[in-house]
TORKOL-866437 format. One record per residue (C-alpha): residue number from 1; residue in one letter; chain; z, x, y. Coordinates in nm, 2 decimals. Layout:
BEGIN
{vovex NUM,a,A,{Z,X,Y}} ...
//
This chain:
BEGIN
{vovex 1,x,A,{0.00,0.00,0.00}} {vovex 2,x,A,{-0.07,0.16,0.35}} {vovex 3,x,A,{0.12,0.11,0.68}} {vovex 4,x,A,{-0.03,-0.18,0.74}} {vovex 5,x,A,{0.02,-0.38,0.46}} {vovex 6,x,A,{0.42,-0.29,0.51}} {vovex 7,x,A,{0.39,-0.42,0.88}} {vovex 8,x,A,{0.28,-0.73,0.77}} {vovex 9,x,A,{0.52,-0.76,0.47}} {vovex 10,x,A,{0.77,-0.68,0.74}} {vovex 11,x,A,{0.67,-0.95,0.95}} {vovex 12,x,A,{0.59,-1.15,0.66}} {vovex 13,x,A,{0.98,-1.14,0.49}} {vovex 14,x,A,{1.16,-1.03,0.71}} {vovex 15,x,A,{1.47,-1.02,0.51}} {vovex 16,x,A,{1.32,-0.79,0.26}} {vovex 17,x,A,{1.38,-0.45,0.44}} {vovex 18,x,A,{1.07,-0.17,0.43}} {vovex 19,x,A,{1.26,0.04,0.20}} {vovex 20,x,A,{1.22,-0.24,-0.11}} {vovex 21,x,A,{0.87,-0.22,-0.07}} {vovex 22,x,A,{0.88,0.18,-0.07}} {vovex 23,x,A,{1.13,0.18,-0.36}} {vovex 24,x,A,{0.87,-0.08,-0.56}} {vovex 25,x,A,{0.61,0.14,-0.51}} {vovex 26,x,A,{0.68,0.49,-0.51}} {vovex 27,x,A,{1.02,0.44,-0.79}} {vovex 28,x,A,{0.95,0.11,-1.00}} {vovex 29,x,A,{0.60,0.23,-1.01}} {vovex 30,x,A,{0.54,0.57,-0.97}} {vovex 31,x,A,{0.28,0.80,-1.09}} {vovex 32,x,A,{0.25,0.81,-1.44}} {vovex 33,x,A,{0.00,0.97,-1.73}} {vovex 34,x,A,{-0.08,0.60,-1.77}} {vovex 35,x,A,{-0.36,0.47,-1.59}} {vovex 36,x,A,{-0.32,0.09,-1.63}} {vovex 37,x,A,{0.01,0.12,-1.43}} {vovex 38,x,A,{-0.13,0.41,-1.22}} {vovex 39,x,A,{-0.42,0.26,-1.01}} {vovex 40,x,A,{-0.36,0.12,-0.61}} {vovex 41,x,A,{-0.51,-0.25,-0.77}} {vovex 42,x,A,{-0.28,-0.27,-1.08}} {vovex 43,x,A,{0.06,-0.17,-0.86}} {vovex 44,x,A,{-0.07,-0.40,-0.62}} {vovex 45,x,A,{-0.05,-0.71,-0.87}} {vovex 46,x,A,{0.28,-0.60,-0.98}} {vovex 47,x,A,{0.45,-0.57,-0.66}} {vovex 48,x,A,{0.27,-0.90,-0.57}} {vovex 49,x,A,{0.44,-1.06,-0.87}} {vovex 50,x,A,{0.79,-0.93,-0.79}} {vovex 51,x,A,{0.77,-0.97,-0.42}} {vovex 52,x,A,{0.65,-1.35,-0.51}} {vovex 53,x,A,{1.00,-1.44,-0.66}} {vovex 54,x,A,{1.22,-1.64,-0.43}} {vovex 55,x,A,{0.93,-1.69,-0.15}} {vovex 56,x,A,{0.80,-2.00,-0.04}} {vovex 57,x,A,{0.44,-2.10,-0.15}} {vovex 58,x,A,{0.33,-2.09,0.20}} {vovex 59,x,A,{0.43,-1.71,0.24}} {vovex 60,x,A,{0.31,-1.60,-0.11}} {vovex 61,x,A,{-0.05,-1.77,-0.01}} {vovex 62,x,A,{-0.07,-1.54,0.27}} {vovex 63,x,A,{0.05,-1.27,0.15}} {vovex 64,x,A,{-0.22,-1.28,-0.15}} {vovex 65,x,A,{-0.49,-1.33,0.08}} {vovex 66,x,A,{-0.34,-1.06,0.32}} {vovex 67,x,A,{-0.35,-0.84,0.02}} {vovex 68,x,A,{-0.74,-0.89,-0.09}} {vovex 69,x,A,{-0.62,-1.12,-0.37}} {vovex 70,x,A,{-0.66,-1.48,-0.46}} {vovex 71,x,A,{-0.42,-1.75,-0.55}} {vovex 72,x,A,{-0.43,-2.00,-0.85}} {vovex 73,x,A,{-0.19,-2.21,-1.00}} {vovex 74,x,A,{0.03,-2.28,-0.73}} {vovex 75,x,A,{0.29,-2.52,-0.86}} {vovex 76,x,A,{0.22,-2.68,-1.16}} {vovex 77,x,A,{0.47,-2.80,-1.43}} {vovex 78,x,A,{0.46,-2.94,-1.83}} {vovex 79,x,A,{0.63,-3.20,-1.94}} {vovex 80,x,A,{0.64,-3.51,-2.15}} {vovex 81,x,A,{0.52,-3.79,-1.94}} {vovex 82,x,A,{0.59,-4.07,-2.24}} {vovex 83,x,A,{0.60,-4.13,-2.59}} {vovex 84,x,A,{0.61,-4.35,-2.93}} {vovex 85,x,A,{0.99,-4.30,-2.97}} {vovex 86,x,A,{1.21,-4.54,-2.83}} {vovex 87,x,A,{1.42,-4.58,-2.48}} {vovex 88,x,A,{1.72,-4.59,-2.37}} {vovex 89,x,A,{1.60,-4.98,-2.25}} {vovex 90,x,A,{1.54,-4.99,-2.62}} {vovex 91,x,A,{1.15,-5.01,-2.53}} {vovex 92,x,A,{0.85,-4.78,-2.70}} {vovex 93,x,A,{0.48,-4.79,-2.67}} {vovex 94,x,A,{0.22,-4.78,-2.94}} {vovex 95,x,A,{0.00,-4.47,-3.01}} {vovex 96,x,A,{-0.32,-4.65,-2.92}} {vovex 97,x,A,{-0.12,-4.72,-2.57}} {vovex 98,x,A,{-0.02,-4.34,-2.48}} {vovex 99,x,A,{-0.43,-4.28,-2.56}} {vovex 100,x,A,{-0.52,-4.52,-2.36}} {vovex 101,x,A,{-0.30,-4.34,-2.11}} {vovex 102,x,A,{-0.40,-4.03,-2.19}} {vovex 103,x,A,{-0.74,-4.10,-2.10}} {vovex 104,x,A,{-0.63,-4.25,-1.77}} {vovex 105,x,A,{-0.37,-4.04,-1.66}} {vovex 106,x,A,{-0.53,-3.75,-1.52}} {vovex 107,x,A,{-0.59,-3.77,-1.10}} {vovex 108,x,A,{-0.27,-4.05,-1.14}} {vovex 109,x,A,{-0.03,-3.97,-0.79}} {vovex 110,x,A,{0.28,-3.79,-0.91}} {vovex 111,x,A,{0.56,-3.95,-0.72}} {vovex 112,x,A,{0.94,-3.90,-0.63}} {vovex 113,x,A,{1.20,-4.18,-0.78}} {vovex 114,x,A,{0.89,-4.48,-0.82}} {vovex 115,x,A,{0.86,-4.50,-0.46}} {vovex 116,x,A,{0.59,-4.63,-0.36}} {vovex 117,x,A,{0.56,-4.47,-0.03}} {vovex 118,x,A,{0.30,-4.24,0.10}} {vovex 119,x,A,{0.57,-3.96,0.17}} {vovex 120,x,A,{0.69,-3.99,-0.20}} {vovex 121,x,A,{0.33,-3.84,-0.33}} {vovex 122,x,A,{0.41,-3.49,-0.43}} {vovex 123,x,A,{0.13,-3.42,-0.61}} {vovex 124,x,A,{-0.10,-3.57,-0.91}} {vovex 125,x,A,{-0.17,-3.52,-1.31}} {vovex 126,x,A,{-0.39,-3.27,-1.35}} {vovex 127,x,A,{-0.40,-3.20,-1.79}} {vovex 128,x,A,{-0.29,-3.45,-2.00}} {vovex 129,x,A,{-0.28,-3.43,-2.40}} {vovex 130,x,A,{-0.10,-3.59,-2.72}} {vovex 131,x,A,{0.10,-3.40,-2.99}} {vovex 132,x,A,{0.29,-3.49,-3.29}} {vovex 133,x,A,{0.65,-3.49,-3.23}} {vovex 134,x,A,{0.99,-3.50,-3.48}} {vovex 135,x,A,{1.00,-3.82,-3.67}} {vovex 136,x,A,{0.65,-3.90,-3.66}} {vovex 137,x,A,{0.67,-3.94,-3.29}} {vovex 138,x,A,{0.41,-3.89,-3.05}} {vovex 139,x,A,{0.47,-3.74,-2.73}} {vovex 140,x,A,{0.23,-3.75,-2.39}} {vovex 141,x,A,{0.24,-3.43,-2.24}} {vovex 142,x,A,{0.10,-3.38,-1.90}} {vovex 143,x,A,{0.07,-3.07,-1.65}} {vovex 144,x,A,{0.14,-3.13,-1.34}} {vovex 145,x,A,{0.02,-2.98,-0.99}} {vovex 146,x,A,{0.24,-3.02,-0.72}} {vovex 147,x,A,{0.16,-3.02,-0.34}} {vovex 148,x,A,{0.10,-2.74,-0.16}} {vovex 149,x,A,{0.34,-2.62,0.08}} {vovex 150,x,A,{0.52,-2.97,0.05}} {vovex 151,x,A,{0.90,-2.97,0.04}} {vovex 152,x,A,{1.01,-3.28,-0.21}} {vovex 153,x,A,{0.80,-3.06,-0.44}} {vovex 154,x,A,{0.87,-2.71,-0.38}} {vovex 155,x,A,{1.24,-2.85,-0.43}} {vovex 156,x,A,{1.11,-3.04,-0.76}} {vovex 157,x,A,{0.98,-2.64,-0.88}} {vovex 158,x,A,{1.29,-2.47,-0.81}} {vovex 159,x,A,{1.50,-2.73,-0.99}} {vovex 160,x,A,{1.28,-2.69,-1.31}} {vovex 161,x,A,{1.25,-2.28,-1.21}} {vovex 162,x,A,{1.65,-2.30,-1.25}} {vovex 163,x,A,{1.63,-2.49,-1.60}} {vovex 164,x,A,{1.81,-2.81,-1.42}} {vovex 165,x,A,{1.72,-3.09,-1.63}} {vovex 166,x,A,{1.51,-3.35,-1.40}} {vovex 167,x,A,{1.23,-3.59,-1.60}} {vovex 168,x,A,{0.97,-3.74,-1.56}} {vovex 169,x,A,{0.87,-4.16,-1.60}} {vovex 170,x,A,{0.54,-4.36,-1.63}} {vovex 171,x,A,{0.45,-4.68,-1.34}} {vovex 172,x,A,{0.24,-4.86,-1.61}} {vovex 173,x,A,{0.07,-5.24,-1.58}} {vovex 174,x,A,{0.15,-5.38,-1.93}} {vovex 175,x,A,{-0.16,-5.59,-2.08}} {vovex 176,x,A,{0.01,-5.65,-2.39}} {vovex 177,x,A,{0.36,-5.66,-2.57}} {vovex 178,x,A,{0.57,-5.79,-2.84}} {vovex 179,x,A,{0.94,-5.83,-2.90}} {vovex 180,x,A,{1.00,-5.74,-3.30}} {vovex 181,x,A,{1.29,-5.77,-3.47}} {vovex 182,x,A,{1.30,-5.41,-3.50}} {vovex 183,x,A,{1.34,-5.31,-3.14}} {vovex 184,x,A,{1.67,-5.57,-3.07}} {vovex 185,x,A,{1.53,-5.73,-2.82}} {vovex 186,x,A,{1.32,-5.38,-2.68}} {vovex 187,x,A,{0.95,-5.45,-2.65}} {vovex 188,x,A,{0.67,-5.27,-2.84}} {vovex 189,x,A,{0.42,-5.21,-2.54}} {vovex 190,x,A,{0.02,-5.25,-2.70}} {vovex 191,x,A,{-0.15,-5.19,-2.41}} {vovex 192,x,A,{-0.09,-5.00,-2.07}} {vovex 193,x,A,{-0.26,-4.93,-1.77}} {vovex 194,x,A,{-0.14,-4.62,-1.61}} {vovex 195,x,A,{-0.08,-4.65,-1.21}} {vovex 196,x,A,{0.13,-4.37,-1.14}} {vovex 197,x,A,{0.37,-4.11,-1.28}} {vovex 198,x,A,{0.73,-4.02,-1.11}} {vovex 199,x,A,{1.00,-3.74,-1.12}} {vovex 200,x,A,{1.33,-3.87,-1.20}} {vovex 201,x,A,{1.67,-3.76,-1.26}} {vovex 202,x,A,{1.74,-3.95,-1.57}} {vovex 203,x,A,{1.46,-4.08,-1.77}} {vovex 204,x,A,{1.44,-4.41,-2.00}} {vovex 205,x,A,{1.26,-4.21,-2.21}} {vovex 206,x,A,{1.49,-3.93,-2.32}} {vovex 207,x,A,{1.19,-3.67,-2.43}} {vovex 208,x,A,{1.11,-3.66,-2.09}} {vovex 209,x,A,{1.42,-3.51,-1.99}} {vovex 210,x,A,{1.30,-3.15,-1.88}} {vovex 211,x,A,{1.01,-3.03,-1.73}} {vovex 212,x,A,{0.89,-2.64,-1.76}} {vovex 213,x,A,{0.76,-2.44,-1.46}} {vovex 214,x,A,{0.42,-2.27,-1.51}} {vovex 215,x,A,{0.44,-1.93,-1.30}} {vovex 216,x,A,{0.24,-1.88,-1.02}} {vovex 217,x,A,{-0.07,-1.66,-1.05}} {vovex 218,x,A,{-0.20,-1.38,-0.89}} {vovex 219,x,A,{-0.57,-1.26,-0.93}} {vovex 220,x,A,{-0.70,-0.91,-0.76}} {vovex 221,x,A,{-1.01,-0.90,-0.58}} {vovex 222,x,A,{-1.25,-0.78,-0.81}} 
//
């Protein structure tokens, strides 16, 4: 890194004195017989990745760009956005419904709490699959990508980052159901049209209980 890649870190993170960014580059990654670790582009990516940690998306953007690199995979999260086992409300959908919403789910507002607000949109459903669970269940997973530079969801990514249980729940339009005997009273839900999916605190459906952060990625400049 040259002097003017450390005046901009320095007026980029300002907390983080000149002399971490010295002792990243000239201790953690010193000169060494090994030329993967030994070249200006590959210490570049791996004091972009540790620099990266604790900074808001915002600031890692530029700094990336800054740095002659590009940014991909912001913010984005897996989870389990539904599936055949049944709810705490004693509820559970059919396999043909979760592939019907697996076909519909993807471009589907992600949302804080159900709220139907325009400030509660904190991103959308960008991946969606279904895979054979315990029991013979199946489980929805989805990926999710969160907005950019948008505080409900950079506060959603550290909470999962931190391994803090938070969930996720599915805003469906129900075109067919039964109550069997089986369920108590629960309904088997047929048929389902997806309208949007939330982060919650505490699921009906307890699969859904945890979502994982996928890291940010950095690219070099080829």
């Amino acid at each position: 890194m040259d002097d003017d890649q450390y005046r901009y870190l320095d007026w980029l993170i300002p907390k983080k004195p000149r002399s971490i960014y010295r002792l990243i580059n000239e201790v953690l990654y010193p000169v060494t017989p090994r030329a993967r670790a030994n070249t200006p582009a590959a210490r570049k990516e791996h004091i972009a990745q540790l620099l990266l940690k604790g900074v808001t998306p915002t600031l890692q953007k530029q700094f990336i760009v800054k740095s002659g690199g590009r940014y991909h995979d912001v913010y984005r999260l897996t989870g389990c956005a539904s599936s055949t086992a049944v709810d705490l409300d004693g509820d559970r959908f059919t396999r043909s419904a979760l592939a019907r919403m697996e076909k519909e789910i993807v471009g589907v507002p992600l949302l804080e709490d159900h709220t139907y607000k325009l400030a509660s949109v904190i991103g959308e459903i960008s991946e969606a699959h279904l895979a054979a669970a315990a029991k013979g269940e199946t489980d929805l997973i989805v990926t999710l990508e969160l907005a950019f530079g948008h505080q409900p969801a950079e506060r959603v990514w550290r909470l999962a980052e931190q391994g803090i249980n938070i969930g996720l729940s599915v805003g469906v339009l129900v075109h067919s159901s039964e109550r069997p005997p089986e369920l108590r009273g629960g309904i088997l839900i047929k048929d389902a049209e997806i309208l949007e999916c939330s982060v919650v605190t505490i699921p009906a459906q307890q699969r859904s209980r945890r979502l994982h952060p996928i890291e940010p990625g950095y690219t070099p400049m080829e």
